[in-house]
C-alpha positions as CSV (number, residue, x, y, z in Angstrom):
1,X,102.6,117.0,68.4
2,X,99.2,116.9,66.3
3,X,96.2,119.5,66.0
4,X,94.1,120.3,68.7
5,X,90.9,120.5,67.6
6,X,87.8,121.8,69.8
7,X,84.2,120.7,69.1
8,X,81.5,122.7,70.8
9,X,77.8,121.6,70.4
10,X,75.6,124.1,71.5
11,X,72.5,122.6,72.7
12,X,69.3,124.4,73.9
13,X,69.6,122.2,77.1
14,X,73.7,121.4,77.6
15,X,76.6,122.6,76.0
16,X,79.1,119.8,75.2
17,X,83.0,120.7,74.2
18,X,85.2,117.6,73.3
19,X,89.0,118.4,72.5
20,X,90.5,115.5,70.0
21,X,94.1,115.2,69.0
22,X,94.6,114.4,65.1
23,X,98.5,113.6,64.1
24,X,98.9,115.3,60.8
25,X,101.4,112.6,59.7
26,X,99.1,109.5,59.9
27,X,99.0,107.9,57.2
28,X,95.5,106.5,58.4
29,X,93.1,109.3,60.1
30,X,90.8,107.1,61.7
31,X,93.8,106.0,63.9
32,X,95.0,109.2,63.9
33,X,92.0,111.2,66.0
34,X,91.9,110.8,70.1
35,X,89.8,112.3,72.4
36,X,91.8,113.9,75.6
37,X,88.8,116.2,76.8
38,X,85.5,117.0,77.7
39,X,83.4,119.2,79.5
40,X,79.9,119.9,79.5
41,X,77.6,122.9,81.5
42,X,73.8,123.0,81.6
43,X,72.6,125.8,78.4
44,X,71.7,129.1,79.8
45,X,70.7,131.9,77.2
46,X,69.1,129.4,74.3
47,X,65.5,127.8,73.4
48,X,65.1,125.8,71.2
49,X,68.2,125.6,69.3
50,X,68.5,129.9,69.3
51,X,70.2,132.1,71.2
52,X,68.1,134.4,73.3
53,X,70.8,135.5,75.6
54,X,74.0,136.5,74.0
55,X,75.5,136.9,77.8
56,X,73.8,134.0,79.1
57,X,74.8,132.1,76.0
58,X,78.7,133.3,75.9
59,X,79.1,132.7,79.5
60,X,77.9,129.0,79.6
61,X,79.8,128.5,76.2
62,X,83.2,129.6,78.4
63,X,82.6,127.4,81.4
64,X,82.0,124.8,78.9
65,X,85.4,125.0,77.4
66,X,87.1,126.3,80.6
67,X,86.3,122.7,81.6
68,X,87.5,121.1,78.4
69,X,91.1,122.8,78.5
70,X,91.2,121.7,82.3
71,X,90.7,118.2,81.4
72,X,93.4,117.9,78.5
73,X,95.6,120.4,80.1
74,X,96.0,122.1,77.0
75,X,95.1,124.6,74.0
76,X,93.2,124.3,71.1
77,X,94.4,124.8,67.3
78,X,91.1,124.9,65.7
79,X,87.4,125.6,66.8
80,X,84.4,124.3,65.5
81,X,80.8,125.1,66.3
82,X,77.4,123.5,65.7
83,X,74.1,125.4,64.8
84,X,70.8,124.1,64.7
85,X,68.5,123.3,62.0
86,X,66.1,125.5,63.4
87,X,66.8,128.2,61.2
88,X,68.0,126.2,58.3
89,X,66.5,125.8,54.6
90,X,67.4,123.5,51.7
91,X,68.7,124.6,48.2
92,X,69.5,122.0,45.7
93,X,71.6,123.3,42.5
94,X,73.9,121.9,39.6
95,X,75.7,123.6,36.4
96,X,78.3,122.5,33.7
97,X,81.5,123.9,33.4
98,X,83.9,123.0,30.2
99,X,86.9,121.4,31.0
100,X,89.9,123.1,28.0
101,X,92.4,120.6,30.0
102,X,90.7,117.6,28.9
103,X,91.5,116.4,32.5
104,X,89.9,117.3,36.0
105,X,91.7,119.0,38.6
106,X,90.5,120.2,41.8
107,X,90.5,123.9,40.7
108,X,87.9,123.2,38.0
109,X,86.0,120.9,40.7
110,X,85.8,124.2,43.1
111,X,85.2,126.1,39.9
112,X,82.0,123.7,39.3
113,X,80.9,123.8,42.4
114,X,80.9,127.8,42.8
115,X,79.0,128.1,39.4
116,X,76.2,126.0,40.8
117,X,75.9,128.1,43.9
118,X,75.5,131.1,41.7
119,X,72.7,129.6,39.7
120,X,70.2,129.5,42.7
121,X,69.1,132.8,44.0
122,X,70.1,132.4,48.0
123,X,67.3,134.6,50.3
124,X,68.8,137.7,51.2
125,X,68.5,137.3,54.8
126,X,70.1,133.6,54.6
127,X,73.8,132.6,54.5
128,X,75.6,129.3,53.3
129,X,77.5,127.2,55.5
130,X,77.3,123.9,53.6
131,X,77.4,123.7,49.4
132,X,77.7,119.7,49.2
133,X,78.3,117.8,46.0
134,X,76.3,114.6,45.7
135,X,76.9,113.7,42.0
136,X,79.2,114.4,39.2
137,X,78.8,113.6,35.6
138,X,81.5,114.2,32.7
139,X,80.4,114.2,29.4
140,X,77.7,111.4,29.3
141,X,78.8,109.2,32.2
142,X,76.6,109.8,35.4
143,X,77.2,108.9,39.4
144,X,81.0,109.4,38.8
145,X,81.9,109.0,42.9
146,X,85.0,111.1,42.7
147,X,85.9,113.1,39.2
148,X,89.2,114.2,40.0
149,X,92.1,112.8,37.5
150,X,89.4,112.2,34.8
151,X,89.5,112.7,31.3
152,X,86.6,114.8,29.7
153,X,85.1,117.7,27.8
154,X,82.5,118.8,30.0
155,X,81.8,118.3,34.2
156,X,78.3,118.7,35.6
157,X,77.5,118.8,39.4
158,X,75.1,118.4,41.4
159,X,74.6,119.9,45.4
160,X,73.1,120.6,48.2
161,X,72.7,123.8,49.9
162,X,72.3,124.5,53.2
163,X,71.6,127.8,54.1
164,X,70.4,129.2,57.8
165,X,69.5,132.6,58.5
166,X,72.3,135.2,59.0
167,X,70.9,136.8,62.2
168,X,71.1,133.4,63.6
169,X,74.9,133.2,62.8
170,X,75.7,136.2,63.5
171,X,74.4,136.0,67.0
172,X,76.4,132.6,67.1
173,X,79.3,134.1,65.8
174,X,79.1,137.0,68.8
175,X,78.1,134.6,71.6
176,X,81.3,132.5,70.5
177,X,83.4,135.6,70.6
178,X,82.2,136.9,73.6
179,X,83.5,133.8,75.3
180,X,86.8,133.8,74.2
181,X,86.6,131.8,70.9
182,X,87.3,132.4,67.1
183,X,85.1,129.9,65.0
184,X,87.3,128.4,62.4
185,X,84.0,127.0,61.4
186,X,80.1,126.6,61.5
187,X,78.8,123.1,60.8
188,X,75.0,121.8,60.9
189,X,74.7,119.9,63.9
190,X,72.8,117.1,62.3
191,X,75.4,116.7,59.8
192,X,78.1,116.6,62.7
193,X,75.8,114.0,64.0
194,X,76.2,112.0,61.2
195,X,80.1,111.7,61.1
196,X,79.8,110.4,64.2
197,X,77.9,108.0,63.8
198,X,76.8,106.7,60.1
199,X,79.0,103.5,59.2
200,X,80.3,103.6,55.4
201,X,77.7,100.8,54.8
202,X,74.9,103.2,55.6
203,X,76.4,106.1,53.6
204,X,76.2,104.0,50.3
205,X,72.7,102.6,50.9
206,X,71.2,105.3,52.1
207,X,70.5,106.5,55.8
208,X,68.1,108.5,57.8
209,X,69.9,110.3,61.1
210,X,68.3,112.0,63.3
211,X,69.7,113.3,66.5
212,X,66.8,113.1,69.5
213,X,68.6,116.1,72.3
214,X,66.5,118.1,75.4
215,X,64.7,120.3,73.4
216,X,64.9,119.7,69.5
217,X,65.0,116.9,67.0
218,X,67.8,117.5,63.7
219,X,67.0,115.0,61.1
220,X,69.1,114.5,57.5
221,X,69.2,112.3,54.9
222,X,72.3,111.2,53.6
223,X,73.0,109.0,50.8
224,X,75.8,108.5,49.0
225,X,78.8,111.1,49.3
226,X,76.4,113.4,51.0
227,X,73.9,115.1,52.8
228,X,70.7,115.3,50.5
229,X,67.8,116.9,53.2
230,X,68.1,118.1,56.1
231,X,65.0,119.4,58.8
232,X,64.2,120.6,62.1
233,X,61.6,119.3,65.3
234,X,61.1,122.0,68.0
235,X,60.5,118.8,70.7
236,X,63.0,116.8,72.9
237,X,63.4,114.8,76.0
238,X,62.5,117.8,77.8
239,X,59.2,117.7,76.7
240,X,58.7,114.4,78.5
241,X,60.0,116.7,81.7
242,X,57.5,119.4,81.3
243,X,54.7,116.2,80.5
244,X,55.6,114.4,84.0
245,X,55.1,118.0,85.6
246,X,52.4,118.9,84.4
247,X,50.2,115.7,84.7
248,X,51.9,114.5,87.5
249,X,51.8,117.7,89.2
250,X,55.1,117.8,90.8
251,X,58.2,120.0,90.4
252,X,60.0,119.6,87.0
253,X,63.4,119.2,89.1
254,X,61.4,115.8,90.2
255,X,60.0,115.5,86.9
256,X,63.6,115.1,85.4
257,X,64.7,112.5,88.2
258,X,61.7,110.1,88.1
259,X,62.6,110.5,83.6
260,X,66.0,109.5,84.3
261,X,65.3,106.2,87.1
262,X,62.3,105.1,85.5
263,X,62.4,106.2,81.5
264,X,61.2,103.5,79.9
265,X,58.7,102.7,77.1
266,X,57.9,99.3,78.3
267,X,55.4,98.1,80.6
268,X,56.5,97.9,83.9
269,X,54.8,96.8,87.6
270,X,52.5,98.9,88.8
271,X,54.2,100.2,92.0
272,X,53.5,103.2,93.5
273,X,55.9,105.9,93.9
274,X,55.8,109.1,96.9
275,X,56.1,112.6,95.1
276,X,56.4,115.7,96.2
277,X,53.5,118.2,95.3
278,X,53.4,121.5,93.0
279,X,54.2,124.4,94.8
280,X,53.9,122.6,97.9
281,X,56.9,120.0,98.2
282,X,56.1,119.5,102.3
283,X,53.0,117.4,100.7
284,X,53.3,114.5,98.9
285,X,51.1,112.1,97.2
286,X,51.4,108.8,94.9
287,X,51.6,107.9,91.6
288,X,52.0,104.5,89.8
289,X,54.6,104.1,87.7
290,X,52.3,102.6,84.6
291,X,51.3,106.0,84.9
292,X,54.8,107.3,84.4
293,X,55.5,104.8,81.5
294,X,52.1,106.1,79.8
295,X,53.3,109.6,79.9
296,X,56.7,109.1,78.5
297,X,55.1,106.6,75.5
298,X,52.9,109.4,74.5
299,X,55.0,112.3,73.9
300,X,58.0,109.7,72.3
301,X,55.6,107.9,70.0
302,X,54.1,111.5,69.1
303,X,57.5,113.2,68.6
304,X,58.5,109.7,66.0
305,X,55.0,110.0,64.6
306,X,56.2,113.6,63.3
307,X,59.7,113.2,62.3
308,X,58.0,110.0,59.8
309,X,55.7,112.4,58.6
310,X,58.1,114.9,58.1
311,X,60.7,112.6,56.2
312,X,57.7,110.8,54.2
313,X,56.8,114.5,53.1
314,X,60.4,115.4,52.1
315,X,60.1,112.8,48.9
316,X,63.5,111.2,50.4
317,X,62.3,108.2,52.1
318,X,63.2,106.3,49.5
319,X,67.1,106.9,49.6
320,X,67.0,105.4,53.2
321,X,67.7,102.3,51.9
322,X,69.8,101.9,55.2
323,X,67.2,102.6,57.5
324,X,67.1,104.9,60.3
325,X,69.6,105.6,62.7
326,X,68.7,107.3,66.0
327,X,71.0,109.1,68.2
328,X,70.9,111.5,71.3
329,X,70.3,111.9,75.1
330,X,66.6,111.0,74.1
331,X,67.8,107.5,72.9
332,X,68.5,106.4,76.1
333,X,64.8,106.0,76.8
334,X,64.7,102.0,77.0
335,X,62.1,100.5,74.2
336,X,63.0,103.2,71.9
337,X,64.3,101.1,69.2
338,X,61.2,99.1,69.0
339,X,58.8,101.7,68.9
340,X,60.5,103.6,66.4
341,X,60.5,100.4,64.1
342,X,56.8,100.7,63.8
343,X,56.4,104.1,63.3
344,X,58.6,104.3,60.9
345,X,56.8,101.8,58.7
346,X,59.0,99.1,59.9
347,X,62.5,100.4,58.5
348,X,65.1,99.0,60.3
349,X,66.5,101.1,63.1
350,X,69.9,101.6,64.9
351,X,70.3,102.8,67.9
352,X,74.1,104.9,67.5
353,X,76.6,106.0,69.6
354,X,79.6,107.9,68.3
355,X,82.3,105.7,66.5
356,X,85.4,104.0,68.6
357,X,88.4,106.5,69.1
358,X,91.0,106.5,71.4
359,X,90.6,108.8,74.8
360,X,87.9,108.6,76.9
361,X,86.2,106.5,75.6
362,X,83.0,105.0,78.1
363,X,82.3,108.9,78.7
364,X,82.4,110.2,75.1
365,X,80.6,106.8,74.0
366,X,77.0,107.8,75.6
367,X,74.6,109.1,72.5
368,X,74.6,112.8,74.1
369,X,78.0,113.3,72.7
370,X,77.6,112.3,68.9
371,X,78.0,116.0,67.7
372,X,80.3,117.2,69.6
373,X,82.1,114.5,68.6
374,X,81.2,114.8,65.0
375,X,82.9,118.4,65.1
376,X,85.8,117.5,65.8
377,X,86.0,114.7,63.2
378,X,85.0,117.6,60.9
379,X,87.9,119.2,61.8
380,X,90.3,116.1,61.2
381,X,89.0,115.6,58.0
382,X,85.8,113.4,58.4
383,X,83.8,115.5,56.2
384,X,82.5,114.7,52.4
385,X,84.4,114.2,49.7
386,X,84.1,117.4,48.4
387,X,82.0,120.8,50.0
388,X,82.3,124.4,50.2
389,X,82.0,124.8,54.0
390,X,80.9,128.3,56.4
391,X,84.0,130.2,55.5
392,X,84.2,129.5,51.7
393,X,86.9,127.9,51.3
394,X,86.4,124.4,49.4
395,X,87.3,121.1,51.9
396,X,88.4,117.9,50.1
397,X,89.6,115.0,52.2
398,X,93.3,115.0,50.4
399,X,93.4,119.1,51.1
400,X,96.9,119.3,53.1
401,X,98.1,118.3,50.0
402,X,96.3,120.7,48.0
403,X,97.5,123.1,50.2
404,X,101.0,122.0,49.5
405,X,100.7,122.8,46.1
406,X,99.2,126.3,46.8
407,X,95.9,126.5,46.5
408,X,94.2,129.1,48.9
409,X,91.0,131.1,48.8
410,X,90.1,134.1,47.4
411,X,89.7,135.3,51.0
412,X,93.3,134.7,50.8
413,X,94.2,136.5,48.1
414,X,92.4,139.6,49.6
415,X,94.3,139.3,53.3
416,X,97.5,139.0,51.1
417,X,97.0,142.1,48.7
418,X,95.7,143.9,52.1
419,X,99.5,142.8,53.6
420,X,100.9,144.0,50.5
421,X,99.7,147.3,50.7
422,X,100.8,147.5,54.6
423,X,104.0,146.6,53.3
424,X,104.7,149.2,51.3
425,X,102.9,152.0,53.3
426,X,105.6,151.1,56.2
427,X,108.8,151.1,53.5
428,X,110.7,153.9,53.3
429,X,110.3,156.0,50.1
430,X,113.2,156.3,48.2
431,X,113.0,159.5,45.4
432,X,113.7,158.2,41.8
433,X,116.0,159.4,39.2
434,X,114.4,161.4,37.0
435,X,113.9,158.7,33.8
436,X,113.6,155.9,37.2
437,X,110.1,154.0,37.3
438,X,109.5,151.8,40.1
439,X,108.4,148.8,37.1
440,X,108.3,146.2,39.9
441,X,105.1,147.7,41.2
442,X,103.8,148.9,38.2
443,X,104.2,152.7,39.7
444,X,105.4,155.7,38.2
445,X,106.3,158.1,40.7
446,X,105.8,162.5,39.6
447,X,108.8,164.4,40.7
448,X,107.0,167.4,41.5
449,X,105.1,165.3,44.1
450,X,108.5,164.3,45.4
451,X,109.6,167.8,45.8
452,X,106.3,169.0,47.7
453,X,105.9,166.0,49.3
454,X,102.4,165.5,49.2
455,X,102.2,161.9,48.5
456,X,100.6,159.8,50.5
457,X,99.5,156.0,51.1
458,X,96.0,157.0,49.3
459,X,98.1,158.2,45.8
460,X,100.5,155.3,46.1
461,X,97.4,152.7,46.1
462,X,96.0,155.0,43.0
463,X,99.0,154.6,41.0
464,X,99.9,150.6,41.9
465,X,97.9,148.3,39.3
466,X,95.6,146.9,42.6
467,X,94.6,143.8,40.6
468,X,98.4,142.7,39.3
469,X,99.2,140.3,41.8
470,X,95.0,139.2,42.3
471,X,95.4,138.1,38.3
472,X,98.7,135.9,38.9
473,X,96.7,133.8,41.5
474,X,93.7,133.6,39.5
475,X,96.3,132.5,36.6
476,X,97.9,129.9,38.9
477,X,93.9,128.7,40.3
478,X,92.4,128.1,36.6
């Protein structure tokens, strides 16, 4: 039996969970992952890529994986959760750490990686959920792709930050519980986007992704081993619903229908269509659909006229020697790709679905899907070579074998001390002799307290060294 991993993307207009099966003892992952569920329930409680409902929200986030668990007909291992750029911000950092070994493990690469966080000052009302290496240098030699093994004196690193604002998580985090749900992880949903789509090719060379959904735009940059920008558009296909309303003036329910049958950027015959009036759907009147067309072209060629302002302003164009890769419900809109090609100074552009996997595969394949998706490729392992991800703990694609060896967080080490403690609080006290010390906790035990009893769990923790066992595993980690 493999890991059950659940990917929920939580979108301001649908919420999208996919369930994917990863066999742990595959020696390739790509063939290891398969999709056995979906389910998917129109957004209630969010705008815009935040949560303004935590009921509404937790509510549609359970249906959504109620319908997930019926489909595969099972449980879930791990959970992982998009959030939206919306309330994201970039950090770049780097440090140098000396190496004593002479020879790079993957304790001094976390130990790198930490220092660099710790050099940038973070906003006190932000939080990390992504610290992502995009280049390593030892000694003199730059652009090392992967320093582990390597024989040096000193390791440099540089990363990028992504940091979003902690009220955002933490209404995430609560919305998430109140359906249910423990998040084994929080991961930027354009950077989910981009495991699910973004060939190897496209990695090395460079590659603009951005994920066009109902009501927002998520754009990153990723080149090389990682993301380098990432940035945010309030505006999404259902924009181009309010549009066809408003100018049309006819019920957005009709709105979205005529989008859907006649979404097209291209010019079409003018044939006139009957629609049902504002407020007032026992009258109708006509449109043409040129005029449909025209409304649709405006708002998509305004929306790709932003995001290539936006990425020509970031100063990372130029690492897109890849081009741009487009993906999302929006991308559906026929003509898409050739309009985008223009505005975006004529880079090439790709139209992506997610990758190939086993499962369902002609429902997951539709552009819609790509994060959720991408989560649960996160999960399996499809992440970048190295990062420090939402719960601090340091990923790296060969980690079951790290874990092997026993390499665990500092988190960790706290939850076991804390076990520890409970341990000994539940024993049964056995009185000493008088010349007896209990040396294997570092205790030494006052008879007179024994006689009057009046010990309790409080003096015990006072007289056990508390940092004893903490030391050992900070011996064994560096």
């Amino acid at each position: 039996m493999g890991i059950k991993i659940l990917g929920i993307d939580i979108g301001s207009t649908q919420i999208c969970a996919v369930m994917a099966e990863c066999e742990n003892n595959s020696t390739n992952i790509e063939n290891a992952i398969k999709i056995i569920g979906i389910g998917t329930v129109k957004s209630q409680g969010l705008k815009k890529g935040s949560i303004t409902n935590i009921e509404l929200a937790s509510s549609s986030i359970k249906a959504a994986v109620d319908n997930v668990m019926r489909t595969a007909g099972t449980r879930y291992d791990k959970v992982i959760v998009s959030i939206s750029g919306k309330d994201a911000k970039n950090i770049d950092c780097k440090d140098v750490i000396n190496i004593p070994e002479r020879e790079v493990n993957i304790k001094q690469i976390e130990r790198a990686i930490s220092s660099a966080e710790y050099k940038v000052k973070i906003p006190h009302d932000y939080e990390i959920i992504h610290t992502l290496p995009y280049n390593f240098k030892i000694d003199e030699q730059d652009n090392i792709e992967d320093p582990l093994g390597m024989n040096g004196t000193r390791l440099e690193v540089q990363a990028h930050i992504i940091v979003v604002q902690k009220s955002a998580l933490l209404n995430l985090r609560k919305a998430i519980e109140k359906a249910g749900l423990k998040a084994d992880n929080v991961v930027l949903s354009g950077y989910a986007s981009s495991i699910a789509t973004l060939n190897e090719d496209e990695k090395a060379l460079g590659a603009v992704l951005i994920d066009m959904g109902g009501a927002s735009c998520n754009m990153v940059v990723h080149s090389g081993n990682s993301i380098r920008y990432n940035e945010f558009l309030g505006v999404g296909s259902s924009n181009i619903t309010i549009d066809l309303s408003t100018i049309l003036h006819t019920p957005p329910t009709k709105a979205e229908e005529i989008k859907v049958k006649y979404g097209t950027l291209k010019n079409q015959e003018n044939q006139l269509i009957v629609l049902p009036d504002l407020g007032d759907e026992n009258s109708t009147h006509e449109v043409g659909i040129s005029v449909i067309t025209k409304v649709i072209y405006m708002r998509v060629e305004e929306t790709l006229m932003i995001l290539a302002k936006m990425l020509s302003e970031s100063n990372y164009k130029d690492l897109a020697g890849a081009g741009v890769v487009l993906t999302g419900g929006m991308t559906k809109l026929d003509g898409l790709r050739e309009l985008a090609s223009a505005v975006f100074d004529s880079m090439p552009v790709r139209i992506a679905r997610p990758k190939e996997f086993d499962g369902l595969i002609d429902v997951l394949r539709d552009p819609a899907n790509s994060c959720a998706i991408g989560l649960c490729l996160y999960g399996a392992g499809f992440f970048t070579p190295y990062e420090i991800d939402s719960e601090r703990k340091l990923r790296y694609k060969e980690e079951p074998l790290i874990k092997n060896q026993g390499l665990i967080s500092i988190r960790e080490m706290r939850d076991e001390i804390d076990n520890d403690f409970e341990t000994i609080k539940e024993e049964p006290i056995i009185a000493p002799t008088q010349d007896q010390t209990y040396d294997s906790l570092d205790l030494k035990i006052d008879k007179e307290d024994l006689k009057n009893n009046k010990r309790d769990i409080g003096d015990i923790k006072d007289k056990i060294n508390p940092f004893s066992k903490f030391i050992n595993y900070l011996k064994n980690l560096f």
